[in-house]
C-alpha positions in Angstrom: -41.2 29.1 10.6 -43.5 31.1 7.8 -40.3 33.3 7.6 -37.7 30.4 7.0 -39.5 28.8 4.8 -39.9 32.9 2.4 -36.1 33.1 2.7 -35.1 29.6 1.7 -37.6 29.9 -1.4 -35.9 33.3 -1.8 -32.6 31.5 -1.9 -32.9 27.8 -2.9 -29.3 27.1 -3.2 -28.7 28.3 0.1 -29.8 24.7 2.1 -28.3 22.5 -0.4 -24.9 24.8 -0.1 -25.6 24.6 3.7 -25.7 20.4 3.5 -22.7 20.0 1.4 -20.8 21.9 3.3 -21.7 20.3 6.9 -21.3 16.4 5.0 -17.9 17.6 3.6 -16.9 18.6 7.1 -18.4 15.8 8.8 -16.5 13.3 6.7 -13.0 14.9 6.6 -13.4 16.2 10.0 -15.4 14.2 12.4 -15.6 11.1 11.2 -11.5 10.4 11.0 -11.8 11.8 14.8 -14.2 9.0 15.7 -12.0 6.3 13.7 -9.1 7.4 16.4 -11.4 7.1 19.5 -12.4 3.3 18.4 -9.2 2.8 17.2 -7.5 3.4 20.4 -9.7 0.6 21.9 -9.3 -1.8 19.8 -6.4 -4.2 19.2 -5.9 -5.6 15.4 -7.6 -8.7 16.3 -11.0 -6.7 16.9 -10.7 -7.0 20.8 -11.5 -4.1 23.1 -9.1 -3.1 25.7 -7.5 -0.4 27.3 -4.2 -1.7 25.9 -3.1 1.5 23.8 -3.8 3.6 26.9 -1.9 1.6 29.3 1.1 1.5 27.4 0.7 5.4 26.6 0.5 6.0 30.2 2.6 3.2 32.4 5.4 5.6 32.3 7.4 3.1 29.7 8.6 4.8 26.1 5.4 6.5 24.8 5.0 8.4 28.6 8.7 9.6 28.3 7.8 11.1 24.6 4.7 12.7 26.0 6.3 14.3 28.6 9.4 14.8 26.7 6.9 17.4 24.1 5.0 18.9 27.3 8.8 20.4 27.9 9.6 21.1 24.9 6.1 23.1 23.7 6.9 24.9 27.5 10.2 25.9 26.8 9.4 26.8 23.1 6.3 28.9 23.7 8.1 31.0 26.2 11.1 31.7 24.5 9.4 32.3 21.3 6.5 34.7 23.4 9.5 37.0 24.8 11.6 37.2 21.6 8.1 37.9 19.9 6.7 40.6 22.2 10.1 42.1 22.2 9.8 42.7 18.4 6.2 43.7 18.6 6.9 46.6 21.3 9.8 47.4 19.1 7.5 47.7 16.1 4.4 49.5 18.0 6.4 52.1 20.7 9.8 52.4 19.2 11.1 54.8 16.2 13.9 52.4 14.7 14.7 51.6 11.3 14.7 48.4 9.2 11.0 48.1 11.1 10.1 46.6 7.0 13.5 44.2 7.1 12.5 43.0 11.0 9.0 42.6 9.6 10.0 40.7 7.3 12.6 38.6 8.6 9.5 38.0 11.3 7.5 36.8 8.6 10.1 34.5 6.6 9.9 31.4 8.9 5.9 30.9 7.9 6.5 31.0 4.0 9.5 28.3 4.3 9.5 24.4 4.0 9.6 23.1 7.9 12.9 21.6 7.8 14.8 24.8 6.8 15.9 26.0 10.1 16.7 22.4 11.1 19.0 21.7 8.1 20.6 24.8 8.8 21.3 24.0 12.4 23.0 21.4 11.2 25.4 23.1 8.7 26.0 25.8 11.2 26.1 24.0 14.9 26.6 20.4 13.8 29.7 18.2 13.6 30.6 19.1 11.0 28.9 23.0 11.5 30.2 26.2 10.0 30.5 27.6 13.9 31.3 24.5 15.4 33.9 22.9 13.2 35.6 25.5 11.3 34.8 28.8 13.6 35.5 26.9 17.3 37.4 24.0 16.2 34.8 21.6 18.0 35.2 18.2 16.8 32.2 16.5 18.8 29.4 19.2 18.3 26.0 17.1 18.7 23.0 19.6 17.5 20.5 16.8 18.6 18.4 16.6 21.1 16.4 18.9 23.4 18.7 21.7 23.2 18.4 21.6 18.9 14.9 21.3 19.1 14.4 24.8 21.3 16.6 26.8 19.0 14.8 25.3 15.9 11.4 25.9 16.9 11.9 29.0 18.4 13.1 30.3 15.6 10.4 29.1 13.1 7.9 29.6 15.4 8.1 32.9 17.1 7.1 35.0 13.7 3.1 33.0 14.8 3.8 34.7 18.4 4.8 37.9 16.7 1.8 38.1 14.4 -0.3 37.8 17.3 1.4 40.2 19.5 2.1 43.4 17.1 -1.6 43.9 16.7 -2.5 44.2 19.7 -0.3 46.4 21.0 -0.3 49.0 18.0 -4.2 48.8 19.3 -3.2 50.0 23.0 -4.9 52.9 23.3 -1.9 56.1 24.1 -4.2 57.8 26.1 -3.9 55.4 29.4 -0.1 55.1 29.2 -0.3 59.2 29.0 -2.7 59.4 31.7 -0.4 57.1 33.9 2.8 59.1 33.3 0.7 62.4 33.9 0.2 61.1 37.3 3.7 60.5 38.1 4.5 57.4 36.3 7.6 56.6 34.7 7.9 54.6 31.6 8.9 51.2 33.7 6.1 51.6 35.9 3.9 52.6 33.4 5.2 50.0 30.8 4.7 47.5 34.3 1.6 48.7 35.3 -0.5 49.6 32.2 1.2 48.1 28.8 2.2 44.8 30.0 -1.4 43.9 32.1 -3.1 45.2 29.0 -1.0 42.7 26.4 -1.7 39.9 28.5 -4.8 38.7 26.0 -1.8 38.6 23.4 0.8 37.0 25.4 -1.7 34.3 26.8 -2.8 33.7 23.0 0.5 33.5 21.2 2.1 31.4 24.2 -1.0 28.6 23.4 -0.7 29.0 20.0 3.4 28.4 19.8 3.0 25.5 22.4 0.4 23.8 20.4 2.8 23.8 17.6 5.1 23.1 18.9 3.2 19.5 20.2 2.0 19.1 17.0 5.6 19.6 15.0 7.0 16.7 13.5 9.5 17.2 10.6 11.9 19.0 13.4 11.9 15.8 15.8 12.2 13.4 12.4 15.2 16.1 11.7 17.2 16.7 14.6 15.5 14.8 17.2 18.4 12.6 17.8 17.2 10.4 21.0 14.9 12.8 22.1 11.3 11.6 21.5 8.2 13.8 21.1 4.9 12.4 20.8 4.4 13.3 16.9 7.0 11.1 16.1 6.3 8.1 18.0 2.3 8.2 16.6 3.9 7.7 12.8 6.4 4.8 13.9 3.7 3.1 16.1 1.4 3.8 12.9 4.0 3.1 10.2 6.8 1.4 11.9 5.6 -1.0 14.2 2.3 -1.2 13.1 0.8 -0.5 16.1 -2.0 1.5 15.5 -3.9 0.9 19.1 -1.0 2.5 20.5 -0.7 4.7 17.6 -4.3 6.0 18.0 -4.4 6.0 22.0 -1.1 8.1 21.7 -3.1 10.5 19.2 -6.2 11.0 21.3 -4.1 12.0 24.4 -2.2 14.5 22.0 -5.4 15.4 20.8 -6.5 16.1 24.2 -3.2 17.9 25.1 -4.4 20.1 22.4 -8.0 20.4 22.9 -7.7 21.3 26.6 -5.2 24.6 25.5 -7.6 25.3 23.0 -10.5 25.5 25.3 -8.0 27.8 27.6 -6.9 30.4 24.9 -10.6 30.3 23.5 -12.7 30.8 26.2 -10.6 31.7 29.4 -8.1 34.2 27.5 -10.9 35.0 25.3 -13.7 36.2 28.0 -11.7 38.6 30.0 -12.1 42.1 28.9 -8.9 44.4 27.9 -10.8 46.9 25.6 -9.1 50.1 24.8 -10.1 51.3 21.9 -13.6 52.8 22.5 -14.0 54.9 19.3 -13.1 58.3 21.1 -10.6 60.2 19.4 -6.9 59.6 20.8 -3.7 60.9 19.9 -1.0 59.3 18.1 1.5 57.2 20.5 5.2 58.8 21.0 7.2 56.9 20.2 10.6 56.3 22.1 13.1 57.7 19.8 16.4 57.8 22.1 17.8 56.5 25.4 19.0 52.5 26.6 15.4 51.6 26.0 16.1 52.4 22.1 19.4 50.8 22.2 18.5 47.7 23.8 15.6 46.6 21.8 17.0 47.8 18.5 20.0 45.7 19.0 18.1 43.0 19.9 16.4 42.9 17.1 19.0 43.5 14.4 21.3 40.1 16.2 17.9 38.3 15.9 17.3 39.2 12.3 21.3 38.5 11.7 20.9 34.9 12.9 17.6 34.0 11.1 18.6 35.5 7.8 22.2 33.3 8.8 20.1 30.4 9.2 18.1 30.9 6.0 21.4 31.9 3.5 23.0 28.8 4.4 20.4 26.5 2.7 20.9 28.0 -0.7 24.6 27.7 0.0 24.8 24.7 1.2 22.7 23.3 -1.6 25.9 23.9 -4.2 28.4 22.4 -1.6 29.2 19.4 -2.7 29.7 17.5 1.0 29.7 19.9 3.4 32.8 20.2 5.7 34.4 17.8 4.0 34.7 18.6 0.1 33.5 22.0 0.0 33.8 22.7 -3.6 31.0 23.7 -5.6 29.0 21.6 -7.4 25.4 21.3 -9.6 25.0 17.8 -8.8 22.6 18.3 -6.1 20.1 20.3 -8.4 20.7 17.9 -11.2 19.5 15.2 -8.7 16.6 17.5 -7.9 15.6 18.0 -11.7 15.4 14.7 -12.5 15.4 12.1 -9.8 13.1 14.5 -7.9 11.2 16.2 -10.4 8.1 13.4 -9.6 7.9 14.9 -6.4 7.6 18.8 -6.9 5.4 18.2 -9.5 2.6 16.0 -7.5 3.6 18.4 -4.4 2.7 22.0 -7.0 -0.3 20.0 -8.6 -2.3 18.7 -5.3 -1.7 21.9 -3.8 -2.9 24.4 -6.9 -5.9 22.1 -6.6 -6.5 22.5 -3.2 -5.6 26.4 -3.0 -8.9 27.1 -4.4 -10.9 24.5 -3.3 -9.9 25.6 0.4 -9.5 29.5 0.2 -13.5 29.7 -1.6 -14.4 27.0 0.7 -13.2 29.3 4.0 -14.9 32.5 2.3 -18.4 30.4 1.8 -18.2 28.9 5.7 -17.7 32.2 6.9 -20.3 34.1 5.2 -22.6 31.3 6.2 -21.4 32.1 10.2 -21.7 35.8 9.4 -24.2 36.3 7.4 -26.6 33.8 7.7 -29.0 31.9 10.1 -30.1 28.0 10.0 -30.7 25.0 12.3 -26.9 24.0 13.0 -24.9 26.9 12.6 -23.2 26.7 15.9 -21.9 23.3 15.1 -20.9 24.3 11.5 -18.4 26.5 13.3 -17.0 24.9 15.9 -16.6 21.7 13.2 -14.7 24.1 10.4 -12.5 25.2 13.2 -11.9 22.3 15.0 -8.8 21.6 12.6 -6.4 24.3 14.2 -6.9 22.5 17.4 -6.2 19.2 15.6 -2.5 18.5 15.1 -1.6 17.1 11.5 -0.3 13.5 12.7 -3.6 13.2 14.6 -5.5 13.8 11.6 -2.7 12.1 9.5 -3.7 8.4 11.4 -7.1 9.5 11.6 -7.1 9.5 7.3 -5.5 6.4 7.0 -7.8 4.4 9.4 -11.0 6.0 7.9 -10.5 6.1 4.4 -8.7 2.7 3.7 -11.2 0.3 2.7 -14.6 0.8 1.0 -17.7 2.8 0.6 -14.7 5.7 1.1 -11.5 3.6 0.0 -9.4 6.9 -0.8 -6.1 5.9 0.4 -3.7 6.3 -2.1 -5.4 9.0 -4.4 -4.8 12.4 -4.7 -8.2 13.3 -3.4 -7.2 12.6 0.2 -3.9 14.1 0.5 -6.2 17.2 -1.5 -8.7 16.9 1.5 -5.8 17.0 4.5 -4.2 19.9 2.8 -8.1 21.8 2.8 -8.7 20.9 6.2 -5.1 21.8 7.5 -5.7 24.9 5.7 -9.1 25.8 5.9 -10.0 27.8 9.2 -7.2 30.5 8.5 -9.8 31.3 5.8 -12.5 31.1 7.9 -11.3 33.3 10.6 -10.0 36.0 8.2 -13.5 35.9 6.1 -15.4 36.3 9.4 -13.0 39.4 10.5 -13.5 40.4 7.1 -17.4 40.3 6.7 -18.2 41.4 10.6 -16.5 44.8 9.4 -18.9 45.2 6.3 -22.4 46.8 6.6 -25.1 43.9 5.7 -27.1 46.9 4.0 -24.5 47.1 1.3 -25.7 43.3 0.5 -29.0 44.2 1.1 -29.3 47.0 -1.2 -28.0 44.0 -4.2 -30.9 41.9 -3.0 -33.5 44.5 -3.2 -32.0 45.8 -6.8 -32.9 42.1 -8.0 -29.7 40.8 -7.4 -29.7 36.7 -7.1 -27.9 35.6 -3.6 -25.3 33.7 -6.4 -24.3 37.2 -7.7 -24.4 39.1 -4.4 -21.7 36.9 -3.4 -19.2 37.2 -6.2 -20.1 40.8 -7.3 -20.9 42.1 -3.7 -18.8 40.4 -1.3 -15.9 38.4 -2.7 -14.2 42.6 -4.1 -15.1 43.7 -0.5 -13.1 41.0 1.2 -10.2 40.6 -1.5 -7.9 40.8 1.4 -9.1 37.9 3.4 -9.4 35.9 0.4 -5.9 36.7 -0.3 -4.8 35.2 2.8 -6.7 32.5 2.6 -5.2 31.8 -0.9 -1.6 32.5 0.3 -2.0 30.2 3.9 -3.5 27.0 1.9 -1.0 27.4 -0.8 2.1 27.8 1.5 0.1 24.8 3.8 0.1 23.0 1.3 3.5 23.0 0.1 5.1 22.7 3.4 2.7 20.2 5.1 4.4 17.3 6.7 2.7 16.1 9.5 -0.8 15.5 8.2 0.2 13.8 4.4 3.6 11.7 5.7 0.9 8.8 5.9 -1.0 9.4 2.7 1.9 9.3 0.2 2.4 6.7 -1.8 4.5 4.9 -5.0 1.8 7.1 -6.9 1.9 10.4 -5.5 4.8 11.4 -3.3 5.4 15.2 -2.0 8.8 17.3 -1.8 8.6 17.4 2.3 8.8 13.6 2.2 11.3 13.2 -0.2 13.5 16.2 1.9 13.0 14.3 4.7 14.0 11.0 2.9 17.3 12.8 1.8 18.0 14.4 5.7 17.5 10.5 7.1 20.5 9.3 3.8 22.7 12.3 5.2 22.4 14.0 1.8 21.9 17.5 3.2 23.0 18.9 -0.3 20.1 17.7 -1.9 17.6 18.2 0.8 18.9 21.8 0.8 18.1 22.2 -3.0 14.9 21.0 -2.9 14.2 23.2 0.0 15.7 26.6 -1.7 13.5 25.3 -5.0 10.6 25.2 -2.5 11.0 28.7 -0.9 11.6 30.0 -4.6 8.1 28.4 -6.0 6.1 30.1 -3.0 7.5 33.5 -2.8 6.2 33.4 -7.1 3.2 31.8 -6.1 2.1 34.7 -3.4 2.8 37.1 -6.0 1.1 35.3 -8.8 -2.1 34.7 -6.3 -1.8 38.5 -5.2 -2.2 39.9 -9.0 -4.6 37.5 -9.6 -6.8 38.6 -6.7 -6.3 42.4 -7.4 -7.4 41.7 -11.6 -10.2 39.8 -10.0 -11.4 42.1 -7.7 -9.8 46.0 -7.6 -10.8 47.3 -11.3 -14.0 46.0 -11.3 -17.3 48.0 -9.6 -20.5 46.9 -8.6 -23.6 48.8 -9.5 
């Protein structure tokens, strides 16, 4: 106790840091959570009933949208897993080139605006589609539906399967799939018996994550849903269009659930069964296959799938100069005019909440996870599972959680900027955390240590010391809450208002009026801003941190 009580005196700022940061996360966090679980038991009139639950699960319209998403995160999250895993054994055991264009075109569908693949869908494959019209001469094409949905969220979601995948298996230690073909393996079996067993960890992660997007998406089911219901679109028109919000909030908590439950499974189950390979014996370097059908195969593969996203992406900017596409395709600047003027309210709100919340969220990750690292106190454990209880969360959950928390006083925030600025830290947020606590558990404490003893306060330990050690994770902190931010849908379709409104809403406004022209300009405008902001925020952190040197 003697010694807690030295080190706090040592470091005075450290419990009020410690308080602020649990009430911050108890507010944004737990408290909306709570306003759902009452919420979902009471009817407008203050009566308690099991009303909202009933209706969610009597097998009536809300049953048929949750089990309508349970197929579609299914079928999503395995497609996306085997397209992903097929580029990440491409990347880790094959010798192919454009590895940096596949990587990128991998990457490309995190850094876009959610309804680009679904706008393109439509100007490719819809009645009046590039392939369907023109190419096939199909006059009844119907993108809607189940089968739109699949193709759209596999293709903007496998590049979060892919991330997960290609580390780990450019971590597969050569020496076992050597040792297996010593003994009379061949590469099937081997690549059956050893590679595939040991990327299960991977597959069983990226599979999770995928499917919990893919519950969770809602501009794609607003966008091409047609009459195919998914639960994150029947929360916001129970919230917002009927006005139901028992039913509303009953339907959150069971997503919630949903969520929660394959959280638990990827955390915990996935998490506690041991694959290690890399034991910090030397190991050669992996051959890599360089000829044969294997070669073929998966390099073809992957060039078709890097044809059709970068198809999929071209056509926005395209399409955003047509003036009404498939009908009168000539080329027009009306749609950017519109953009510019009409819509210039919009990017502007959207690019100042989310400059604001960049920082607030990427210093606010670094300083959570150097408080989980680094540091011990009375709570700790519940500080972390808090900060990171958000990726489990999806954004219409916390989206109705905001609006039924934060809508009358001591915390009447709806309608301000400050709580579309809080859902775009907390949506944001534990990407930082978890790459800060990757980050730190790679640095030796003694370098810290050796600040301290020098006289160092813990104040400039922390921005002298740490922050130019873990540049990187800051980085991607920065680069995830700004992109977040810019993109977000689900979470912030509640919270604008006449005051401040956001470019994702007002794209979605324009896809719902059948102006595809102008939802495609503000969508290439969109793409254009973050690809300057990443570079902008990647100077910025090198000037900050690289020429600098700490004593």
């Amino acid at each position: 106790m003697g010694a807690k009580f030295q080190r706090f005196k040592r470091e005075p700022l450290l419990p009020i840091l410690i308080v602020l940061v649990m009430l911050c996360l108890l507010v944004f966090i737990v408290y909306p959570l709570l306003q759902i679980f009452k919420s979902s038991f009471v009817t407008t009139d203050g009566i308690f009933n099991f009303n909202g639950y009933k209706r969610v699960l009597s097998g009536g319209g809300l049953f048929t949208a949750l089990t309508n998403s349970l197929v579609l995160a299914f079928l999503s999250a395995t497609i996306s897993t085997v397209i992903a895993y097929m580029f990440a054994y491409t990347f880790a055991y094959v010798k192919v080139p454009f590895k940096r264009l596949f990587n990128g075109i991998a990457i490309l569908p995190i850094i876009s605006p959610p309804f680009v693949i679904a706008l393109s869908a439509m100007l490719l494959l819809g009645k009046q589609g590039l392939i369907t019209k023109n190419l096939l001469g199909l006059d009844n094409a119907n993108i809607y539906g189940l089968h739109g949905l699949v193709l759209v969220q596999t293709l903007s979601f496998f590049p979060i399967a892919f991330l997960t995948l290609s580390g780990l298996l450019r971590s597969i230690s050569p020496s076992l799939e050597e040792a297996s073909q010593n003994m009379g393996a061949n590469k099937l079996k081997t690549f059956l018996t050893v590679t595939l067993p040991l990327s299960v960890p991977g597959i069983a992660n990226a599979f999770l994550l995928v499917f919990v997007q893919s519950l969770a998406d809602f501009g794609n089911p607003m966008t091409i849903g047609g009459n195919y219901s998914t639960v994150a679109r029947e929360i916001y028109l129970q919230a917002v269009g009927s006005y139901n919000m028992q039913s509303g909030a009953a339907l959150a908590m069971v997503l919630l659930t949903v969520t929660l439950i394959v959280y638990v499974l990827q955390k915990f189950w996935v998490g506690k069964k041991s694959y290690v390979t890399v034991t910090g014996k030397p190991t050669g370097q992996r051959r890599l296959i360089n000829s044969g059908p294997t070669k073929t195969m998966l390099f073809a593969f992957c060039m078709i799938m890097s044809v059709i996203v970068m198809a999929f992406y071209a056509l926005v900017p395209i399409g955003s100069f047509i003036k009404l596409w498939g009908i009168n395709n000539s080329f027009t600047l009306d749609h950017y005019k519109y953009v510019f003027s009409i819509g210039q309210k919009a990017m502007k709100d959207t690019l100042m909440l989310a400059l604001i919340a960049t920082p607030i969220s990427g210093l606010l990750g670094i300083i959570i996870a150097f408080l989980i690292v680094r540091k011990k106190f009375l709570g700790k454990k519940a500080l972390e599972i808090i900060s990171m209880l958000s990726i489990a969360v999806p954004g219409t959950v916390i989206g109705i959680g905001y609006i039924l928390s934060f809508n009358k006083a001591p915390l009447a925030l709806t309608g301000t900027a400050i709580i579309i600025i809080a859902a775009f830290v907390v949506r944001a947020m534990p990407v930082g955390i978890r790459s800060g606590i990757a980050a730190l558990q790679q640095i030796d404490p003694s370098i810290e240590e050796a600040a301290t003893n020098l006289g160092a306060k813990q104040t400039k330990v922390f921005t002298s010391v740490v922050i130019p050690l873990i540049k990187s994770a800051l980085f991607s902190g920065l680069v995830n809450s700004f992109v977040k931010s810019m993109t977000a849908m689900s979470a912030v379709i509640f919270l604008i208002s006449a005051k401040f409104n956001l470019i994702t809403a007002s794209i979605l406004a324009q896809v719902e009026a059948g102006r595809i022209g102008v939802a495609s300009a503000y969508c290439t405008i969109l793409i254009i801003i973050m690809i300057i902001a990443m570079i902008v925020l990647n100077l910025l952190v090198k000037w900050m941190s690289g020429p600098r040197r700490t004593a």
